[in-house]
Structure formats: C-alpha cells, structure tokens
MIKEKE-593146 format. One record per residue: residue in three letters; residue number from 1; x, y, z of N, C-alpha, C in turn. Coordinates in Angstrom, 3 decimals. Layout:
N
ATOM rest  nr      nc1      nc2      nc3     cac1     cac2     cac3      cc1      cc2      cc3
ATOM  ALA NUM        X        Y        Z        X        Y        Z        X        Y        Z
...
***
This chain:
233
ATOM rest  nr      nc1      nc2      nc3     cac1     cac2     cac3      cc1      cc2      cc3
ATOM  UNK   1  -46.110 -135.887 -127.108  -47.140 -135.440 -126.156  -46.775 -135.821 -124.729
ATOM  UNK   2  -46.382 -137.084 -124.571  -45.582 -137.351 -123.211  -46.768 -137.775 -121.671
ATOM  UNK   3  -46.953 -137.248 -121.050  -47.918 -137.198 -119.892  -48.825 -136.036 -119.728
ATOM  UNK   4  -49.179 -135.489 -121.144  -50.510 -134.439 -121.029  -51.151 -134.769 -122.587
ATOM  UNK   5  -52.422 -135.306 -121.158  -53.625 -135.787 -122.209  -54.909 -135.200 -122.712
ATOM  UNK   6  -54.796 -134.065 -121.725  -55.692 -132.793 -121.890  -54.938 -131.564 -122.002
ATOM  UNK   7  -55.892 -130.385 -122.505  -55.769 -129.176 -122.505  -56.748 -128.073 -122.331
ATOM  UNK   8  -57.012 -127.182 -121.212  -57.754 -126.348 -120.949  -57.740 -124.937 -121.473
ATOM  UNK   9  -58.147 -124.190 -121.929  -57.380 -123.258 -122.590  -58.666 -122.042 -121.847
ATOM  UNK  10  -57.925 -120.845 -121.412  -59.039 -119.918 -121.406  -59.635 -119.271 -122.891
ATOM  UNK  11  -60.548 -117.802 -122.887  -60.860 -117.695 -123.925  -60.295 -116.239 -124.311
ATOM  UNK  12  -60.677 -115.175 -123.650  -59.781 -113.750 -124.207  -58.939 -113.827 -123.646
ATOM  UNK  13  -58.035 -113.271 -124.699  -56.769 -113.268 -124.684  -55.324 -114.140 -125.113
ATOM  UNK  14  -56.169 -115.519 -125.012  -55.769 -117.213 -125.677  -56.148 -117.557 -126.892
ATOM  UNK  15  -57.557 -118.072 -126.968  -57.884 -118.304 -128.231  -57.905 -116.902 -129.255
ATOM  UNK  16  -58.360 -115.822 -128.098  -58.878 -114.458 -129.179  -57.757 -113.864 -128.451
ATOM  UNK  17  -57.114 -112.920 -129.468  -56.259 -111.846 -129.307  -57.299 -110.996 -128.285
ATOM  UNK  18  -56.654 -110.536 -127.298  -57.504 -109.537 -126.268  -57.629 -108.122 -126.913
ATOM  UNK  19  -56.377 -107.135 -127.333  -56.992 -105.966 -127.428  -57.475 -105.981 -128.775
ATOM  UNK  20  -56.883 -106.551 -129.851  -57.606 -106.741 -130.991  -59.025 -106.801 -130.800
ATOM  UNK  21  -59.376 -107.657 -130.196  -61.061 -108.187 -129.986  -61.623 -107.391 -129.033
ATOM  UNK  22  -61.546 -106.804 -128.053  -61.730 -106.064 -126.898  -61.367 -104.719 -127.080
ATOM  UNK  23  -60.589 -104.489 -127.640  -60.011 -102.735 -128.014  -61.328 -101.909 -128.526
ATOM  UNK  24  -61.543 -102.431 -129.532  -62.613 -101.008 -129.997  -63.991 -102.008 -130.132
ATOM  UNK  25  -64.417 -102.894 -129.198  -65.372 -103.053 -128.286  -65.661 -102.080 -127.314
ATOM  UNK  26  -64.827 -102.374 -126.504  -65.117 -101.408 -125.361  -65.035 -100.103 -125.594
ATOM  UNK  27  -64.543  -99.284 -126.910  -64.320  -97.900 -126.748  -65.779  -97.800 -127.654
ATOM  UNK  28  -66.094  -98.527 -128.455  -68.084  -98.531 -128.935  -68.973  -98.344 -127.372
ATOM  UNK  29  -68.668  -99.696 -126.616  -69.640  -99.794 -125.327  -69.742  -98.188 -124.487
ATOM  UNK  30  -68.378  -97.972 -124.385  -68.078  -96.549 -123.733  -69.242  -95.654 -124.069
ATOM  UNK  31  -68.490  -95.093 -125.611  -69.380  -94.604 -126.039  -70.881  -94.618 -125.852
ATOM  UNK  32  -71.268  -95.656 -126.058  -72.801  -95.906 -126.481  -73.279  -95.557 -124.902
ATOM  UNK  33  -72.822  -96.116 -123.909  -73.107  -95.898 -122.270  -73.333  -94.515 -122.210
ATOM  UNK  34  -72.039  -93.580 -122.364  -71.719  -92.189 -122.405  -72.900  -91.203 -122.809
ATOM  UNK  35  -73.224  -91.929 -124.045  -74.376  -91.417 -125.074  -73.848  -89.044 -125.455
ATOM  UNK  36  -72.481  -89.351 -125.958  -72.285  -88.415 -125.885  -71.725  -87.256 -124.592
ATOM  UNK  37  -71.765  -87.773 -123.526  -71.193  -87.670 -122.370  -69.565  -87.164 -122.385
ATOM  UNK  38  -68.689  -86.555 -122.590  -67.584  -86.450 -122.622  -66.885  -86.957 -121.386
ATOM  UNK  39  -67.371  -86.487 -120.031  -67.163  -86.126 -118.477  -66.932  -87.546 -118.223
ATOM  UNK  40  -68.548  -88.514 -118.512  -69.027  -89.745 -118.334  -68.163  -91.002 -119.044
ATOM  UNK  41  -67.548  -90.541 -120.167  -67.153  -91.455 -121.040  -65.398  -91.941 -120.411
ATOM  UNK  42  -65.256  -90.534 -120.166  -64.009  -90.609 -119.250  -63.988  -90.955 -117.843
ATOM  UNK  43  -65.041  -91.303 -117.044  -65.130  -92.098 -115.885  -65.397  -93.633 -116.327
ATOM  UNK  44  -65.761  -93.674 -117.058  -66.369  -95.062 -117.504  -64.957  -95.999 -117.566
ATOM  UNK  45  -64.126  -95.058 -118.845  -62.850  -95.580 -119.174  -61.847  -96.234 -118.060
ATOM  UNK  46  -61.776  -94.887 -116.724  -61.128  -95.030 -115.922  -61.500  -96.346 -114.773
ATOM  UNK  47  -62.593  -96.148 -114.823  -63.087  -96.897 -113.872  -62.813  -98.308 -114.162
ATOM  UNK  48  -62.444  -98.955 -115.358  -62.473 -100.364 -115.943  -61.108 -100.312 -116.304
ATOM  UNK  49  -60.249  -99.233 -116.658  -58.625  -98.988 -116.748  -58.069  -98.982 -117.902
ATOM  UNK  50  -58.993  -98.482 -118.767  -59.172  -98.306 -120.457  -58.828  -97.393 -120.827
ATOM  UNK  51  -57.729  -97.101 -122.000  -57.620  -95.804 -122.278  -58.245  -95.559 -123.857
ATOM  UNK  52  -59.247  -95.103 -123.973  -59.505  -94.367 -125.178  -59.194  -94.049 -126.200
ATOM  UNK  53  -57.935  -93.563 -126.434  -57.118  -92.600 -126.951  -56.680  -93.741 -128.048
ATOM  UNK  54  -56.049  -94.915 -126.896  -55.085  -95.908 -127.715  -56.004  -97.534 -128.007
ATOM  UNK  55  -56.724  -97.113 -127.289  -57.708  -98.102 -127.882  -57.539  -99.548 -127.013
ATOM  UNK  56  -56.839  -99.181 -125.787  -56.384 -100.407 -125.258  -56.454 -100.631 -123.758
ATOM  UNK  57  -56.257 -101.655 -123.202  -56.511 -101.712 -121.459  -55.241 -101.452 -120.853
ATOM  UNK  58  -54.924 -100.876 -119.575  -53.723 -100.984 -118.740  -53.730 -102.564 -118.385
ATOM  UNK  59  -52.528 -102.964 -118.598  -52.465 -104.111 -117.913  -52.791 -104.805 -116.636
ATOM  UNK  60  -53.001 -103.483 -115.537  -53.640 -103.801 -114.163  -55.134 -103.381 -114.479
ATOM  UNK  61  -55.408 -103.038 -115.410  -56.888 -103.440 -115.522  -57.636 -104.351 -114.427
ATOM  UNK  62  -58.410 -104.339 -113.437  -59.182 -105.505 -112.757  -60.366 -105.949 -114.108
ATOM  UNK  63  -60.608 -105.456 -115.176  -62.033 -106.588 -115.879  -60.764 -107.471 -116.806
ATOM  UNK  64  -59.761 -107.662 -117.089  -58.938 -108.434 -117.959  -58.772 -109.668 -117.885
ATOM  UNK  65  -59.110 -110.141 -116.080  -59.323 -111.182 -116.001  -60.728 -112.039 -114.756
ATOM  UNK  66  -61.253 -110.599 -114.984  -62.171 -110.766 -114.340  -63.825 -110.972 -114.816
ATOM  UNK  67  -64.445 -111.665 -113.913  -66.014 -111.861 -114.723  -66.424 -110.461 -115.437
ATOM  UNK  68  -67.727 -110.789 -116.332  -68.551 -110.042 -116.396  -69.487 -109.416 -115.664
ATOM  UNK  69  -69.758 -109.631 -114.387  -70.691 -109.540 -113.246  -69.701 -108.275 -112.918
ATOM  UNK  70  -67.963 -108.637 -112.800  -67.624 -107.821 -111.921  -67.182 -106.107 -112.588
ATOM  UNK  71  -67.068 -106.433 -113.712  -67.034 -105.793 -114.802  -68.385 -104.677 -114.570
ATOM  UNK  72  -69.318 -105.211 -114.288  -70.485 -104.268 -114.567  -70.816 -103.560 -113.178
ATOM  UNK  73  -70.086 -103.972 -112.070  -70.416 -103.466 -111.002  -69.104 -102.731 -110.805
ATOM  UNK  74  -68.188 -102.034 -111.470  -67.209 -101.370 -111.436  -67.787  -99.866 -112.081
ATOM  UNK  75  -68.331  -99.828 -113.424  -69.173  -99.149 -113.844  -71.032  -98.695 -113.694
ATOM  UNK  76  -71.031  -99.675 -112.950  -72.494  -99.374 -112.490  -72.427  -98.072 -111.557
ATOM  UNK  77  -71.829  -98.257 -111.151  -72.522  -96.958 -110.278  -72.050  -95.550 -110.791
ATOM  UNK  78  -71.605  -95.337 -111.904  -71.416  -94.166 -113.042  -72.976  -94.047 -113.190
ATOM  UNK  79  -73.545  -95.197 -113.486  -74.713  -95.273 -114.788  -76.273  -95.549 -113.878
ATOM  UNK  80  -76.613  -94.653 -112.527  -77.522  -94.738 -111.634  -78.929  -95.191 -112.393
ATOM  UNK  81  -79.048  -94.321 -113.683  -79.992  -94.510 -114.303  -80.528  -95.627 -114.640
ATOM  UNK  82  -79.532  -96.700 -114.983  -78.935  -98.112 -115.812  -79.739  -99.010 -114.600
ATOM  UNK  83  -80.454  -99.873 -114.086  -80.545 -100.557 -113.273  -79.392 -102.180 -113.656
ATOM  UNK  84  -78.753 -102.610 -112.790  -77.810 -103.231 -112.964  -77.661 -104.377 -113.599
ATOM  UNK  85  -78.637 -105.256 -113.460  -79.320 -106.473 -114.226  -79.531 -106.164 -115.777
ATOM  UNK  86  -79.867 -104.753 -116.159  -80.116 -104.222 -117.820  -78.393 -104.000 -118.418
ATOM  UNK  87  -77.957 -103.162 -117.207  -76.643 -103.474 -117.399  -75.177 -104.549 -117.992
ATOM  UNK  88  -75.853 -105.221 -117.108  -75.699 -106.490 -117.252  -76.046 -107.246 -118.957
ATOM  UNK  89  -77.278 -107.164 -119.060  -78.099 -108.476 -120.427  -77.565 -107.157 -121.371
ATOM  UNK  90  -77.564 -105.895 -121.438  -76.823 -104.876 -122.480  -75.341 -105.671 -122.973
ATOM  UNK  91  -74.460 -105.738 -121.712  -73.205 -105.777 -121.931  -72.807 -107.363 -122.468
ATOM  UNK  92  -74.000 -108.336 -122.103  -73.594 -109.729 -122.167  -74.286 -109.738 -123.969
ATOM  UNK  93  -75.107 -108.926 -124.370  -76.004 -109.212 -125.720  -74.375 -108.246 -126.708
ATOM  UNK  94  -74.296 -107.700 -126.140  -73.471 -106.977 -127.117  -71.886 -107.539 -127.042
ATOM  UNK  95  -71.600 -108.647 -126.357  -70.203 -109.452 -126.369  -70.407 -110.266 -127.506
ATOM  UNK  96  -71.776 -110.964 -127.314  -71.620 -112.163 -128.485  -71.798 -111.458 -129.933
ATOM  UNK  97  -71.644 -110.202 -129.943  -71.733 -109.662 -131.129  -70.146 -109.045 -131.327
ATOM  UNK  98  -68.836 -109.437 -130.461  -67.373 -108.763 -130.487  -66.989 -109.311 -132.041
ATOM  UNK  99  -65.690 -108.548 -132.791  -65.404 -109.107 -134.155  -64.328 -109.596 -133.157
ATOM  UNK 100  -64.688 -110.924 -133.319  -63.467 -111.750 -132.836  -62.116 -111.806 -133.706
ATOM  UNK 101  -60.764 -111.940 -133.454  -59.907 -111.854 -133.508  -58.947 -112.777 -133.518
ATOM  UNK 102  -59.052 -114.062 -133.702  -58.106 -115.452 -133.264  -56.740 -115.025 -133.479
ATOM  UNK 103  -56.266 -115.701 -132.627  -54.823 -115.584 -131.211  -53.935 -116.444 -132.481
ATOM  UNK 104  -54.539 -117.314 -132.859  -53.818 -118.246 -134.501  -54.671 -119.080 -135.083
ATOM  UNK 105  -54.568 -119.474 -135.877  -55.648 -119.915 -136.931  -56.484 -121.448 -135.840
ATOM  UNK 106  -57.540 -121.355 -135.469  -58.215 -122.209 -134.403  -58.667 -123.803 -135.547
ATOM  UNK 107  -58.947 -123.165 -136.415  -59.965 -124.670 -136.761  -57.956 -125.859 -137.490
ATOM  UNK 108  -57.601 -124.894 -137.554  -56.184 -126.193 -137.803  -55.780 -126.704 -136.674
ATOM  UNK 109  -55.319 -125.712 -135.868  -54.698 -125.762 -134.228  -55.341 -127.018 -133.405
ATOM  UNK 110  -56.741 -126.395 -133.476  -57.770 -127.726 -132.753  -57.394 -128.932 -133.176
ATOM  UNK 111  -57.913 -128.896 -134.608  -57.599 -130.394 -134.771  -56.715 -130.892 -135.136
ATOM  UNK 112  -55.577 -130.258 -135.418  -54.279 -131.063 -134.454  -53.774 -131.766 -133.292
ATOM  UNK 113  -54.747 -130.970 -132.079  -54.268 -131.257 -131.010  -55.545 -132.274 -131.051
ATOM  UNK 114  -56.551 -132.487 -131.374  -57.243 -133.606 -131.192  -56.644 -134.511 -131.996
ATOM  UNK 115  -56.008 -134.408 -132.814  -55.554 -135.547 -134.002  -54.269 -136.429 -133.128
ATOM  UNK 116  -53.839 -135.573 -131.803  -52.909 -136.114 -130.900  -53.786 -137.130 -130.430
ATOM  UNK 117  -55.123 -136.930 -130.030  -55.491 -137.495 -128.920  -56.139 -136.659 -127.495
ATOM  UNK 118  -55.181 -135.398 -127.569  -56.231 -134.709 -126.617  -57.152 -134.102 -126.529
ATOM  UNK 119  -58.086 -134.412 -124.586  -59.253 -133.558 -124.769  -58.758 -132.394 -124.720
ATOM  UNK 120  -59.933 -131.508 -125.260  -60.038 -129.895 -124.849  -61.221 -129.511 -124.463
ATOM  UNK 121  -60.982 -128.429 -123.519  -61.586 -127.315 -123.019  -61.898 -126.101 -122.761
ATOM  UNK 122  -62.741 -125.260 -122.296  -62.490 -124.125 -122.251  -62.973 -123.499 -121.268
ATOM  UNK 123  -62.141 -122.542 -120.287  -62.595 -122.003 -118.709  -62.588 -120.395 -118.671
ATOM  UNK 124  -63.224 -120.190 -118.984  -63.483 -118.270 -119.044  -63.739 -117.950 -118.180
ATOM  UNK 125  -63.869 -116.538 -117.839  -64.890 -115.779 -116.653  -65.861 -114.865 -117.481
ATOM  UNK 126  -65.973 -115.150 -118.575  -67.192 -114.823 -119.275  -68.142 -115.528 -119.110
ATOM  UNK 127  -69.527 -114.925 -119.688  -70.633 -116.297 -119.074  -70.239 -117.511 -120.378
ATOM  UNK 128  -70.839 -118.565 -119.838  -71.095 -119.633 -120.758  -71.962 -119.242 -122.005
ATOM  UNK 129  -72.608 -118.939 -122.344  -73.765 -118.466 -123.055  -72.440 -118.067 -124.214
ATOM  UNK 130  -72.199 -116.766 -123.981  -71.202 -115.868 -124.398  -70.111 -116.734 -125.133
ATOM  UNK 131  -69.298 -117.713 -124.545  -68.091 -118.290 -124.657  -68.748 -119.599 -125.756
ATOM  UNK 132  -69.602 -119.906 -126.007  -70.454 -120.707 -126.580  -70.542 -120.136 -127.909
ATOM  UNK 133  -71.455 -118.616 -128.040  -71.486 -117.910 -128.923  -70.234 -117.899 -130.048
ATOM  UNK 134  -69.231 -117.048 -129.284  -68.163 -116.926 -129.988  -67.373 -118.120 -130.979
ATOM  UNK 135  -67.441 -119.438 -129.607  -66.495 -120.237 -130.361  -67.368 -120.792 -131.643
ATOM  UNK 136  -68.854 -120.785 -131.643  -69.263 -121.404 -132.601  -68.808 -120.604 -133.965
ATOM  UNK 137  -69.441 -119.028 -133.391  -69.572 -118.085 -134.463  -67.829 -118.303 -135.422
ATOM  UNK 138  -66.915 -118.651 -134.684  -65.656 -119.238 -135.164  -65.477 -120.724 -136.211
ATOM  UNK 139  -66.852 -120.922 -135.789  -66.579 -122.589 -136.178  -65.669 -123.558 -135.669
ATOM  UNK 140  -65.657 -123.381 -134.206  -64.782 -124.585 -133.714  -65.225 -124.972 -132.280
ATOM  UNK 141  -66.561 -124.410 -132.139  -67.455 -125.153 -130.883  -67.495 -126.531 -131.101
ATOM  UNK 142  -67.466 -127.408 -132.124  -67.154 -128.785 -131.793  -66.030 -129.461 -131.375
ATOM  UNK 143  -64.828 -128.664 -131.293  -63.889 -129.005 -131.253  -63.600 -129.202 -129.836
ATOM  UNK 144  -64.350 -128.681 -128.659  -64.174 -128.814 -127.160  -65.089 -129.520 -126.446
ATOM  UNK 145  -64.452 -130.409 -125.811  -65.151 -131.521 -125.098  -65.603 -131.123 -124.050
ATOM  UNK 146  -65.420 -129.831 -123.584  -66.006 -128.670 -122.241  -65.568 -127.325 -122.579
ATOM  UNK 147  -66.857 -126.686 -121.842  -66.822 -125.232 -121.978  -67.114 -124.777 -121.377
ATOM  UNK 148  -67.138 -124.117 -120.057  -67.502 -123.532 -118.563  -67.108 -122.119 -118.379
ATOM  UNK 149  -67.999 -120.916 -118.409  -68.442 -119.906 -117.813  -68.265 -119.912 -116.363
ATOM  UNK 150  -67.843 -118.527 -115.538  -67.923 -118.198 -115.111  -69.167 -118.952 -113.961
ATOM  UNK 151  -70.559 -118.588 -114.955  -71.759 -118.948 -114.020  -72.209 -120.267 -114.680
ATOM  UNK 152  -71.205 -121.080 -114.954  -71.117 -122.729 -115.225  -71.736 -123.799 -113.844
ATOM  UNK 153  -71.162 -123.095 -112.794  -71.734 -123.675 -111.872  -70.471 -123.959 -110.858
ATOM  UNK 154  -69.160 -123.940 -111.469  -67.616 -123.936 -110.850  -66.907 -123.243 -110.100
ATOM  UNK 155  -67.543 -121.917 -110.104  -66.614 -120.695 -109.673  -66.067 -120.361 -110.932
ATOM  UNK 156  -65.427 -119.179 -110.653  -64.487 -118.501 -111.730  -62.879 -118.357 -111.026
ATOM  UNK 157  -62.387 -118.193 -111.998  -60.608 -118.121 -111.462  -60.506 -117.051 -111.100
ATOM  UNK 158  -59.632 -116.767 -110.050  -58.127 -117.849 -110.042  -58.693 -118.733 -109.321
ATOM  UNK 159  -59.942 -118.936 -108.827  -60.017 -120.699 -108.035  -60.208 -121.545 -108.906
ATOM  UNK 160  -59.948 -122.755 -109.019  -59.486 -124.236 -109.926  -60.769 -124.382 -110.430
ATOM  UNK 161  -62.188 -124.300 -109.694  -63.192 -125.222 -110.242  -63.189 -125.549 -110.965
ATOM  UNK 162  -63.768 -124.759 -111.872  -63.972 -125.138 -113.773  -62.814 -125.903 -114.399
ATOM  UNK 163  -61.313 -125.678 -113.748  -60.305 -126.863 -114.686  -60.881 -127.750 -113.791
ATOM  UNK 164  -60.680 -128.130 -112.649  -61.111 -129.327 -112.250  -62.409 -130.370 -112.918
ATOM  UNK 165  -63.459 -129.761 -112.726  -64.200 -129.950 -113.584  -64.007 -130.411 -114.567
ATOM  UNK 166  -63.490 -129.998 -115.507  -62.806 -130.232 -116.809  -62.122 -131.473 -116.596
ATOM  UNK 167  -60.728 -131.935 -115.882  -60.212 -132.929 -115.607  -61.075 -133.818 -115.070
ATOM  UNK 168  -62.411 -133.717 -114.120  -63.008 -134.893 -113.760  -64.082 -135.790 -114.961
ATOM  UNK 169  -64.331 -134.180 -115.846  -65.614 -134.892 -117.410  -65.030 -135.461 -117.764
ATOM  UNK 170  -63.963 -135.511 -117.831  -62.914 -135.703 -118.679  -62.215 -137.398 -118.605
ATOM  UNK 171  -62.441 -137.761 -117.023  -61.366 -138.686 -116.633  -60.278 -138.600 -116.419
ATOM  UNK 172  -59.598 -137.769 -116.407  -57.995 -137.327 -116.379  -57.693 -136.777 -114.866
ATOM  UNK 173  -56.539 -137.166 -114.736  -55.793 -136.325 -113.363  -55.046 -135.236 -113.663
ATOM  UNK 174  -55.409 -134.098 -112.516  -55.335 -133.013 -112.920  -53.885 -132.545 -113.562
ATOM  UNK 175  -53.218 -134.031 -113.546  -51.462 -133.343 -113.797  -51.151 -133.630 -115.072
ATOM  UNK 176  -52.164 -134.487 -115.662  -52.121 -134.701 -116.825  -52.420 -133.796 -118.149
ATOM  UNK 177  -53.474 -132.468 -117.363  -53.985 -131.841 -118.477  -53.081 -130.717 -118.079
ATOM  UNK 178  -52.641 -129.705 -118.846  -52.346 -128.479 -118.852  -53.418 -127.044 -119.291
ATOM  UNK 179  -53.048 -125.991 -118.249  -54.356 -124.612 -118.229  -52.840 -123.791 -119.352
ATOM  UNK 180  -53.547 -123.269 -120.812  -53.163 -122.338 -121.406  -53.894 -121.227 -120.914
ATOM  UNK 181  -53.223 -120.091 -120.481  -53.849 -118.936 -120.193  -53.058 -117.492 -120.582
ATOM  UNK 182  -53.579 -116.505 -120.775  -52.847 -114.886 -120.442  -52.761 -114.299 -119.068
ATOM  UNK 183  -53.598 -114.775 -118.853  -53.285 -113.644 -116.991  -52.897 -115.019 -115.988
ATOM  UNK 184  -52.392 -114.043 -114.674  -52.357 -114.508 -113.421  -53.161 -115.290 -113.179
ATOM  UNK 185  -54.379 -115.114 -113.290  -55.607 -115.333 -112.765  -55.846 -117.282 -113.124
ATOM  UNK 186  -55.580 -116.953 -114.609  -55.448 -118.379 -115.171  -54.310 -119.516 -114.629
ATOM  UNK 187  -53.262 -118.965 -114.529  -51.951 -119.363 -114.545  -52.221 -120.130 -113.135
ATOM  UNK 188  -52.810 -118.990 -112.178  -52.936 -119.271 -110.338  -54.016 -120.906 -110.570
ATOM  UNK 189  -55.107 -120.540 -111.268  -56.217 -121.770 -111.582  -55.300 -122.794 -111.876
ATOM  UNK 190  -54.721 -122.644 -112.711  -53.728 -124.123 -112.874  -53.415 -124.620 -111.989
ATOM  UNK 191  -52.630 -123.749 -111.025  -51.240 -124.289 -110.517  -52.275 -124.757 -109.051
ATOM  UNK 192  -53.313 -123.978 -108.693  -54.205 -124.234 -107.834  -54.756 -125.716 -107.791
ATOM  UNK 193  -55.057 -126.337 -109.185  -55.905 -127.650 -109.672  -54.404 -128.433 -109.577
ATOM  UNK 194  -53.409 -128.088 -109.828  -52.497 -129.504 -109.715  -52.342 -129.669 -111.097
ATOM  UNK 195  -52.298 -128.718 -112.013  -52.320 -128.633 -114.125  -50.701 -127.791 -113.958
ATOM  UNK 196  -50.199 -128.176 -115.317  -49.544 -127.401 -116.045  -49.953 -126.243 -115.888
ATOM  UNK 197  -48.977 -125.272 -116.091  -49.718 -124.212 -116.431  -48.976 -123.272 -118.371
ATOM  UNK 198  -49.225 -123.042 -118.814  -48.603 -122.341 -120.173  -49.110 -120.955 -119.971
ATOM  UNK 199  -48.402 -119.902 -120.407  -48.675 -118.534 -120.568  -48.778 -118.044 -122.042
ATOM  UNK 200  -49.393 -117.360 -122.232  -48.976 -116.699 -123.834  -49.331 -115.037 -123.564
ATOM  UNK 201  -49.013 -114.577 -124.850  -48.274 -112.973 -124.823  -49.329 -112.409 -125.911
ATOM  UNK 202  -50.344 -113.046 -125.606  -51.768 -112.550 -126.457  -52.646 -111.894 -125.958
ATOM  UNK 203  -52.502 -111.339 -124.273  -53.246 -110.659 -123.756  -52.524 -109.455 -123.013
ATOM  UNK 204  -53.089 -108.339 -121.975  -52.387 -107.585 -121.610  -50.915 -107.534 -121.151
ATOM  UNK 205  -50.890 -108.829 -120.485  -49.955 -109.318 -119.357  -48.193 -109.978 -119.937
ATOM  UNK 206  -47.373 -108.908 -119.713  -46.051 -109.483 -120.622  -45.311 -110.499 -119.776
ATOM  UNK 207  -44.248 -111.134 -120.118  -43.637 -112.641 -119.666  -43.057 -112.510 -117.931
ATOM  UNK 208  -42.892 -110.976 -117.273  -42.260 -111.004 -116.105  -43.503 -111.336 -115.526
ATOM  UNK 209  -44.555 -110.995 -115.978  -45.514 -111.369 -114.762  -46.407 -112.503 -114.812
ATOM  UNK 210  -46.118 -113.852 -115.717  -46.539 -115.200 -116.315  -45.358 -116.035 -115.554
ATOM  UNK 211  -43.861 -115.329 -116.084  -43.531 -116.375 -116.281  -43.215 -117.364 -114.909
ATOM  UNK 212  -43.228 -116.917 -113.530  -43.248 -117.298 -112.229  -44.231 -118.390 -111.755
ATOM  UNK 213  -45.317 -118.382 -112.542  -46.578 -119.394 -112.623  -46.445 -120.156 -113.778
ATOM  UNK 214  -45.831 -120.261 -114.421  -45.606 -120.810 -115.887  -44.766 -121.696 -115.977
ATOM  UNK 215  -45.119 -122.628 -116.862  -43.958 -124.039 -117.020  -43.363 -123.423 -118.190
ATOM  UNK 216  -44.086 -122.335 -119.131  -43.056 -121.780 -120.350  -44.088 -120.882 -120.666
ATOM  UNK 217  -43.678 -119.336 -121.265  -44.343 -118.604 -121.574  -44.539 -118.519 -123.085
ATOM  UNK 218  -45.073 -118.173 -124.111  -44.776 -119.017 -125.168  -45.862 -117.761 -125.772
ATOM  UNK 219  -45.426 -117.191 -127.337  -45.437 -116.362 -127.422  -47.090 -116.141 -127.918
ATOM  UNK 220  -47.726 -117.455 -128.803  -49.290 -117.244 -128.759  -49.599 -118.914 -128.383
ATOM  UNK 221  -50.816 -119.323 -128.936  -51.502 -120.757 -128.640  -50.811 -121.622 -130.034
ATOM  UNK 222  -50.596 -120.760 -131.014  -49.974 -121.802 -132.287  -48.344 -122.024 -131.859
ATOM  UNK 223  -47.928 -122.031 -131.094  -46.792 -122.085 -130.431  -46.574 -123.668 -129.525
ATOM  UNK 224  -48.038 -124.097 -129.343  -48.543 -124.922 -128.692  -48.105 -126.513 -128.944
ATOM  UNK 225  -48.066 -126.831 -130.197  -47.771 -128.191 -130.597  -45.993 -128.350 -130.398
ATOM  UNK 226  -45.230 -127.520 -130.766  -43.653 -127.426 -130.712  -43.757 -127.658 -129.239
ATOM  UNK 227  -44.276 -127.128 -128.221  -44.111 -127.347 -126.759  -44.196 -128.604 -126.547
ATOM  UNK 228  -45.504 -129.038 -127.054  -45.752 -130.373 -126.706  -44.490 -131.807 -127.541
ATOM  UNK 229  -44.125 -131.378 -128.202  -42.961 -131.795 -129.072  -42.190 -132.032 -128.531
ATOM  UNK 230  -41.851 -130.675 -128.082  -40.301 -130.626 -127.300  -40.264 -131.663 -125.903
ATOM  UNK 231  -41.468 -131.419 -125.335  -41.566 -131.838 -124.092  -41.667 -133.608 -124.211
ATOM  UNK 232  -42.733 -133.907 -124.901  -42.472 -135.735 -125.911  -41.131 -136.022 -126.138
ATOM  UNK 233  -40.035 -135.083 -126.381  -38.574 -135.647 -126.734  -38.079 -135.207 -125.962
***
C-alpha cells in the first residue's frame, strides 16, 4: 500500500460500468419524455449526445461527467411543457431505479481494500440521495466512510471540494489518498486537491484522454489492488 491511505472513487462509470448502466436508461428516459415523439426523441438524444440506435453516449457527451442539474437544463428547453424542477424529481426518481451494472465485483473489492486499512469514498456529480440509493441497493453502502453528491454541499468536479472533504473527514493529507475516476473531470479533481489520480476504461473516455492526468490508466477498479501492490514494492 505504501503512502496511500485513502481512496476516493467516483460513481458512473468506476464503480458502475457507464454504458451498461446508462445505455438503455437513457434510451427508456428518451422515450418516455418523447412520449412517442419521433422529431422530439431525436432532439432529446442530440441534445445530451446520445445515440439511440447503439444504445450509447459520444464520448464528448457534456452529461458524462456532468451533474444532474446540468443534464436537465440541456434538455429542458425541448420539453416547455415539463416545468424544470418536475424535470428534474422525474429524472432524479427514475436514476435510483437504473439496473446497475458493477465495473467488478464491489462487495469483495471493498473489503479488501478496507482489509488494507483504507478509508473510502465516494464523489459523484449525481445527487447524494441518488449515489446513496444505488450503492446500498448494491449492498456496499457500508463499505464507504463518505459519500458526497454533487449538492453535498462541496461543489461538483472538476473542482476538488468533495475529495477534499473527503481527505479532511477523513484526517488524511490530500497526497495520501488517491481519486479513481473515468473522465477528465475526475482526474482534473484529483490533481486539483493534491490526490493521486487513477483512470479506468469503464466509462466513455479511452486511455489518450486519462492518461495525461493519470498516475496509471488501468483497465477497470478490480485492477486496483495489483496497483497498489506494485506501487508497495
């Protein structure tokens, strides 16, 4: 383990496979928004950078690593009818209902890395509520010693708050813990807080555009303990 005593990990795309879990989510949400709409269903798509067809996001997607707030104000104004706030409690009630997808088997992974000794965490730009939901519905909400949303009270990434945060509940200096993430967004939060940063290849974003922010890009989160291995020897 060496000089990292924590670990922050985001949540789509890290713990949960992104298009697995997100793929035919969003092409249901579409739909259901659309309500039969052909014209509509295909602005909707575009507008968030989704393609339909394949069931999957463009990698420059802006919602991939972005809140849910911002997410809904990309498509809001398709949906005049929709007042934005309904928008909103629609899209946040129907996340904690996603068939989640784990990135690698979580309830071993975890407690391994606690069986090291380290804390964990978790820094989304999903709400808290949401990120709560899921990990329980997983069975491994006990396993994190923090869990911070978006509207946690931190900011959302790419600014540091929420790892920081994390490193101060925590007791730890920020160089001690390392940010596992899929996007930029995460990677920038790290390197922003003064963390490690790790990449993995579980979300849109492939290794040319991680690996520049990255201490190692690494192909999912069960990949995770060999790092820490390697890096201990």
């Amino acid at each position: 383990m060496g000089d990292i005593l924590g670990v922050i990990f985001d949540k789509d795309g890290t713990l949960y496979d992104f298009e697995a879990t997100w793929g035919a989510w969003t092409r249901d949400l579409i739909a259901a928004l659309s309500d039969g709409d052909g014209g509509l269903a295909a602005r909707l798509a575009a507008a968030i950078g989704f393609d339909t067809a394949r069931g999957c996001f463009d990698p420059a997607s802006p919602v991939i690593a972005g809140t849910s707030d911002e997410a809904a104000d990309l498509i809001a104004p398709l949906l005049p009818q929709l007042p934005r706030a309904a928008l909103i409690a629609r899209m946040s009630q129907a996340a904690t209902a996603a068939p989640l997808v784990e990135a690698a088997p979580l309830a071993p992974l975890l407690a391994g890395l606690r069986g090291r000794g380290l804390r964990l965490g978790v820094a989304t730009n999903d709400t808290e509520a949401s990120a709560r939901a899921h990990l329980a519905s997983s069975g491994v909400g006990a396993a994190f010693d923090f869990i911070a949303g978006f509207d946690s009270g931190y900011g959302a990434k790419p600014g540091p708050g929420m790892l920081l945060g994390f490193a101060d509940a925590m007791g730890l200096a920020p160089g001690a813990v390392v940010m596992v993430g899929d996007s930029r967004h995460d990677l920038l939060a790290g390197r922003a807080a003064g963390m490690r940063t790790l990449g993995v290849l579980t979300g849109p974003a492939r290794t040319e555009a991680l690996a520049p922010l990255a201490d190692a890009v690494l192909p999912d989160i069960g990949h995770l303990p060999g790092w820490l291995d390697r890096r201990a020897g």
